[in-house]
C-alpha positions in Angstrom: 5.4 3.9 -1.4 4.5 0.0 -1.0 3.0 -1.0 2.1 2.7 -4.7 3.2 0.1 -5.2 5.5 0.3 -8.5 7.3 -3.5 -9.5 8.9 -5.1 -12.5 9.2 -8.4 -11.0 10.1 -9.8 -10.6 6.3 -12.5 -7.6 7.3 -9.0 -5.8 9.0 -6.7 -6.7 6.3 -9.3 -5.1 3.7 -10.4 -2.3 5.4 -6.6 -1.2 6.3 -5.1 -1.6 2.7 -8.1 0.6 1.4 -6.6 3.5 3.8 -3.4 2.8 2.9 -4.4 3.0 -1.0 -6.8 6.0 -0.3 -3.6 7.8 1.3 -2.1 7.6 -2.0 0.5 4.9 -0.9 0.0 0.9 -2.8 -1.1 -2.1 -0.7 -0.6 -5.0 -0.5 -1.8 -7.8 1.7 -0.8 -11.2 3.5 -2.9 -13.2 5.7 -0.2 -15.9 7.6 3.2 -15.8 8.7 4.9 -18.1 6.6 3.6 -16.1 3.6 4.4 -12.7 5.5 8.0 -13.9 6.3 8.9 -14.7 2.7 7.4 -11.6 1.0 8.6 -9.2 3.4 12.4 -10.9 2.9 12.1 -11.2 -0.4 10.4 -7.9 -1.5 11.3 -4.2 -1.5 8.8 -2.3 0.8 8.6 1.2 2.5 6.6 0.1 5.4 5.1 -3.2 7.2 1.9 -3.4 9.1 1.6 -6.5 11.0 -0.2 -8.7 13.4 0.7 -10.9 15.9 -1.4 -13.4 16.4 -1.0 -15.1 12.7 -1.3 -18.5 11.4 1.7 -20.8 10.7 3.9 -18.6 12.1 3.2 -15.6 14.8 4.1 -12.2 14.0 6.4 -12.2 16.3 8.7 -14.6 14.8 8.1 -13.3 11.6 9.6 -10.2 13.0 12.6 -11.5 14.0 12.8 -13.1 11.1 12.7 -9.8 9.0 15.5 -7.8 11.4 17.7 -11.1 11.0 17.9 -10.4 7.0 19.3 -6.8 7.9 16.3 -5.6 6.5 15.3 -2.3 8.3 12.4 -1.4 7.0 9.7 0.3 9.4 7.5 -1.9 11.1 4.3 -0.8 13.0 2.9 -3.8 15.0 -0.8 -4.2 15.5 -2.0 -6.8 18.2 -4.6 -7.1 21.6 -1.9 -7.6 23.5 -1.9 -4.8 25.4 0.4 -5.6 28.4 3.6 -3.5 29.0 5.6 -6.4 28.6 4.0 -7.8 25.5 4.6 -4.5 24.2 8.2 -4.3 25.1 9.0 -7.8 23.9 7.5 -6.4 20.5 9.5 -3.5 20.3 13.0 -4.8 21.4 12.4 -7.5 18.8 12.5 -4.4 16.3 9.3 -2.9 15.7 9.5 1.0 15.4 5.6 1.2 16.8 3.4 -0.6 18.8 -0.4 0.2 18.5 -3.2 -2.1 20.3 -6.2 -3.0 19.0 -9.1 -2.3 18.9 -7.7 1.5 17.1 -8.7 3.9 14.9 -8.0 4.1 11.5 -6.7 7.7 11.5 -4.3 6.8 14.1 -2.8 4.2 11.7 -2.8 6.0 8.9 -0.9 8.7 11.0 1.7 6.7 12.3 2.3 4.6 9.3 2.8 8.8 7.5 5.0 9.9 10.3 7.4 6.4 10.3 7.3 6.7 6.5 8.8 10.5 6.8 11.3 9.1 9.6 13.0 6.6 7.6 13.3 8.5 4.4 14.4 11.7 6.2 13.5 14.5 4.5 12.4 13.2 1.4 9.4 14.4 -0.4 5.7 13.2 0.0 5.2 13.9 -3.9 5.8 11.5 -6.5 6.3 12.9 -10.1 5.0 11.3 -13.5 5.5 14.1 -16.3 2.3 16.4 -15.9 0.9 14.2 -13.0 1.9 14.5 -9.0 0.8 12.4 -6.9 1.0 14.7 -3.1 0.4 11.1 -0.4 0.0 13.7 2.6 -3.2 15.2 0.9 -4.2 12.4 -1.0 -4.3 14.3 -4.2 -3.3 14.1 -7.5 -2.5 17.3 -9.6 -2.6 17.3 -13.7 -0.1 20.2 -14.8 -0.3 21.9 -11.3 -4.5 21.3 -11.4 -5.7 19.2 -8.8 -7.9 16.5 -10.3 -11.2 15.7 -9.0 -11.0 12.1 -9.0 -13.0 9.5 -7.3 -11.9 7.0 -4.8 -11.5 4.1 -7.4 -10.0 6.8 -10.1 -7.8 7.4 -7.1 -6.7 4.3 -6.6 -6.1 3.4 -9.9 -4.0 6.6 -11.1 -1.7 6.5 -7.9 -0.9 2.8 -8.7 0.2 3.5 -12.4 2.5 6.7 -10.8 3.7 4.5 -8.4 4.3 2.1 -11.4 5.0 4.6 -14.4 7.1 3.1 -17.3 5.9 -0.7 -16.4 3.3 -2.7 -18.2 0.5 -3.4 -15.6 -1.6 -6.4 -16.4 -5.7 -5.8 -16.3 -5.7 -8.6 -14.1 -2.9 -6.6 -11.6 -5.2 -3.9 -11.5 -8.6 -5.6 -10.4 -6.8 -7.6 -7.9 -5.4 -4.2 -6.4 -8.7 -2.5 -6.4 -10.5 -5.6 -5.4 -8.7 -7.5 -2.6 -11.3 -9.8 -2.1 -13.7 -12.1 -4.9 -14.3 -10.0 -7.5 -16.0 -10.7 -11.3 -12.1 -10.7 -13.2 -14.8 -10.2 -16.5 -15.7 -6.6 -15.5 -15.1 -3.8 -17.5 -15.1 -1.8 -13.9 -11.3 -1.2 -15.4 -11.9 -0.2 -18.4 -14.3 2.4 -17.2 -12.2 3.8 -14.9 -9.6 4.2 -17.4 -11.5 5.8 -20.0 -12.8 8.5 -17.0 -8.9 9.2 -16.2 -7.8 9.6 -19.8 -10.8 12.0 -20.7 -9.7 14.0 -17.3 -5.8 13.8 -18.5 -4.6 13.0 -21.2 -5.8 10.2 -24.5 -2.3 9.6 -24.3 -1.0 9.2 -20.7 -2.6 5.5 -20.6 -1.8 3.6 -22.9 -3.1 0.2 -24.1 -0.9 -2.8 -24.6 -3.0 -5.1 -26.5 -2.4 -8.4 -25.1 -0.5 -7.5 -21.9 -2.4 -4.8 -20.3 -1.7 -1.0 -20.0 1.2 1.5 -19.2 1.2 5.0 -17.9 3.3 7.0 -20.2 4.6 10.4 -18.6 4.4 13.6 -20.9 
């Protein structure tokens, strides 16, 4: 499940994608409106997160925007405005929740889970890679029905290749998905992890690409 989470705060916008990742869905983030308007039109995505009071172009309009393209992805707003009528305005401009700030985390993570489940019906919260499963409600990750003890960057890492199994992910992808702010792109933080996740799976369910980066391969 890809979640676009539109913030212009960077501390709110950080701290809500690393939820989002941690509940076993993928991030990823935008910090203005004309940036949020384009990727959200122009991009697949199971759910949107988004601020109103955004650069360029307020969330708001960006919102409008999105339900003008026929796109009907869920959209969980996140703003101080507080007022009934701020919050009606929001949600008769399309939004599917409304949630003022300041909030807690759970509470987002929560809705976000229970607007996910709405919109795809009864569809499963498991995602399937050969031997892996990825289970978003419990943010776990079974190896051939054996729940892995992972850490929260091993995590993070394996639930992005599931999400992306069969496609060559660039080293550089990965970082920048771990890392969303400044990060030393020389690390071998990567290469680490990966070497950790193939001794607790599989040599072979990672595999290296020399030159373009690496590709989960489901047994």
């Amino acid at each position: 499940m890809k979640v676009l989470v539109i913030e212009d705060e960077p501390q709110i916008n950080e701290q809500i994608c690393q939820s989002v990742d941690e509940s076993g869905w993928v991030s990823e983030s935008s910090c203005d409106g004309i940036d949020a308007l384009y990727r959200a039109t122009s991009e697949e995505w199971d759910m949107i997160v988004l601020d109103l009071g955004l650069p360029k172009i307020d969330g708001l309009t960006v919102l409008k925007g999105i339900r003008d393209e026929g796109i009907s992805t869920p959209v969980i707003i996140l703003s101080a405005r507080n007022s009934l009528s701020q919050r009606l305005d929001g949600l008769n401009a399309g939004a599917d929740d409304y949630l003022t700030k300041p909030f807690e985390m759970a509470e987002l993570i929560t809705r976000i889970r229970v607007l996910i489940r709405r919109s795809s019906g009864s569809a499963s919260n498991t995602i399937k890679a050969g031997k892996l499963m990825l289970d978003a409600r419990s943010s776990q990750i079974e190896w051939n029905g054996s729940v892995l003890n992972l850490t929260a960057l091993e995590f993070k890492v394996l639930a992005y290749f599931i999400h992306n199994q069969g496609k060559v992910i660039p080293r550089l992808e990965l970082i920048e998905h771990i890392y969303k702010q400044d990060f030393d792109r020389d690390s071998n933080t990567i290469d680490v992890i990966i070497g950790r996740l193939r001794k607790k799976t599989s040599s072979s369910v990672i595999k290296t690409i020399r030159g373009l980066g690496y590709k989960l391969y489901a047994e």
